[in-house]
C-alpha positions as a LaTeX table, in Angstrom:
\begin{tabular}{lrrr}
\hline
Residue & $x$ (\AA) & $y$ (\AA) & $z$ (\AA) \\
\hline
Unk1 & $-293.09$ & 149.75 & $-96.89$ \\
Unk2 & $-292.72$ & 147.70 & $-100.07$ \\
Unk3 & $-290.24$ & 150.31 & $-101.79$ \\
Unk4 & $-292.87$ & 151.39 & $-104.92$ \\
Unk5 & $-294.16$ & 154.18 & $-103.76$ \\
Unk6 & $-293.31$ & 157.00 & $-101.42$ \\
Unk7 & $-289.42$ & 155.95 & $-100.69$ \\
Unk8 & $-288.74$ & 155.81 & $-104.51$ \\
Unk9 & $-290.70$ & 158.81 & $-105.57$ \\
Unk10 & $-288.88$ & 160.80 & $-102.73$ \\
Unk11 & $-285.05$ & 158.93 & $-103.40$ \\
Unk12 & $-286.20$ & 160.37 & $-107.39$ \\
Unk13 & $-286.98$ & 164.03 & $-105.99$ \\
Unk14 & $-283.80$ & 164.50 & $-103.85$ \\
Unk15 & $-281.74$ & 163.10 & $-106.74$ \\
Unk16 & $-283.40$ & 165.94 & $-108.85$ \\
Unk17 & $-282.75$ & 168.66 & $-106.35$ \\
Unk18 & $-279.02$ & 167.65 & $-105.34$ \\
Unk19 & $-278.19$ & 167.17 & $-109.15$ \\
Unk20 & $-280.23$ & 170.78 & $-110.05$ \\
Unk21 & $-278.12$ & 172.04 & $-106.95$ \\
Unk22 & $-274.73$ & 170.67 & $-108.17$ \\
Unk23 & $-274.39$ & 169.23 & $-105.48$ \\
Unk24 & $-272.08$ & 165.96 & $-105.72$ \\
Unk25 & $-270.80$ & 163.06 & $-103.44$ \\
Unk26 & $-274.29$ & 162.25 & $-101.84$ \\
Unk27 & $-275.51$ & 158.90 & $-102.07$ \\
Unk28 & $-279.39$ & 158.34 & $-102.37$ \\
Unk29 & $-281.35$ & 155.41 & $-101.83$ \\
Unk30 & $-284.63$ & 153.64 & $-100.57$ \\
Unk31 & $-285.10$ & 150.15 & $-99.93$ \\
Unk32 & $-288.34$ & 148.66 & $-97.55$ \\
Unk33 & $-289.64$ & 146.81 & $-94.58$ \\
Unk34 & $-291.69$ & 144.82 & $-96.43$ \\
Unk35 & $-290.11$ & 144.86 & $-99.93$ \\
Unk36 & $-290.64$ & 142.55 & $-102.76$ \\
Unk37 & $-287.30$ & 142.26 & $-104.17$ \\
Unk38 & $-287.02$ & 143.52 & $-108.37$ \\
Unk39 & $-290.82$ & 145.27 & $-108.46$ \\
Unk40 & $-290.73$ & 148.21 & $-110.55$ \\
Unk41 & $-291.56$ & 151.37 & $-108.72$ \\
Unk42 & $-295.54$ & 151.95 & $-108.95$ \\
Unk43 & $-297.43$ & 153.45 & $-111.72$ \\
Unk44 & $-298.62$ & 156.16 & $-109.59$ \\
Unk45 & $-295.53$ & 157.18 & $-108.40$ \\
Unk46 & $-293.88$ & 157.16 & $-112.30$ \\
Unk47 & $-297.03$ & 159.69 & $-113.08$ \\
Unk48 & $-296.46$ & 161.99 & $-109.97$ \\
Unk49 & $-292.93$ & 162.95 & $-111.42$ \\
Unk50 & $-292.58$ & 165.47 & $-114.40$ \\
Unk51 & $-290.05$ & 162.63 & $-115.94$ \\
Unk52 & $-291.45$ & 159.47 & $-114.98$ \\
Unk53 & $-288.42$ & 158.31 & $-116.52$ \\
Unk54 & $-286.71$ & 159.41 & $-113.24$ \\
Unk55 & $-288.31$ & 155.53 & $-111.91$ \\
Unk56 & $-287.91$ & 153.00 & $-114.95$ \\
Unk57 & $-285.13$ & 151.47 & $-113.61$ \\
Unk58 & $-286.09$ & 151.82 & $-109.98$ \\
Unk59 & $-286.31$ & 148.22 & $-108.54$ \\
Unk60 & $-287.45$ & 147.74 & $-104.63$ \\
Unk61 & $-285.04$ & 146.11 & $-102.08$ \\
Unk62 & $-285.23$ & 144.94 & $-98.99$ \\
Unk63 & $-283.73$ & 147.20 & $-96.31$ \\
Unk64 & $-280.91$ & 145.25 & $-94.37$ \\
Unk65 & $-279.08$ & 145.54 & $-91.53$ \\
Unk66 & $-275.93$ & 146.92 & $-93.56$ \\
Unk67 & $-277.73$ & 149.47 & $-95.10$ \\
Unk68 & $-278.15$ & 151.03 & $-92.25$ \\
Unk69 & $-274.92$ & 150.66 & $-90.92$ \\
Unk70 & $-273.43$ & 152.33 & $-94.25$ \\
Unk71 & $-275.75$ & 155.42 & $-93.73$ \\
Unk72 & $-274.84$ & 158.70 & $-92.50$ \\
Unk73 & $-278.68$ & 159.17 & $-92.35$ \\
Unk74 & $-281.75$ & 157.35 & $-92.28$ \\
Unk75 & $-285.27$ & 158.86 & $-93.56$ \\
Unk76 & $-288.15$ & 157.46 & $-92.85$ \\
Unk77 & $-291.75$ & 157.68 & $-94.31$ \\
Unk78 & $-293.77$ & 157.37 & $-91.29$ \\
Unk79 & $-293.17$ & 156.99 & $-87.26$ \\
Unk80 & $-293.79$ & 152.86 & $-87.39$ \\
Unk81 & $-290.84$ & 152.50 & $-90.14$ \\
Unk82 & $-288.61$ & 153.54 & $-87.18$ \\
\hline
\end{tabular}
């Protein structure tokens, strides 16, 4: 919800995988319902990955109405962020 936590951590894991993978020309990103604009990405969720490097420059956004539009897809962490 406020884009430090689960969205992050999971925008950090696909990264990984697609990058792993080879696999080019996807954009990932995460941004929040309830964001506070420029927070760093939780402690928590920099200790979960094996290179909690992965979210030192991860900053939460706001999710806006053009995001949306831009997306091919939209993932969402739970049923009420619909």
């Amino acid at each position: 919800t406020g884009n430090t936590c689960r969205s992050p951590l999971a925008e950090a894991v696909l990264k990984r995988v697609l990058a792993e993978k080879g696999i080019e020309g996807i954009k990932v990103s995460s941004a929040g319902i309830a964001a506070d604009p420029d927070s760093p990405a939780s402690e928590g969720s920099r200790m979960v990955l094996k290179k909690p490097e992965d979210l030192s420059a991860h900053r939460a956004r706001q999710v806006e109405q053009s995001m949306l539009a831009a997306a091919d897809i939209v993932l969402t962490m739970t049923a009420k962020h619909k």
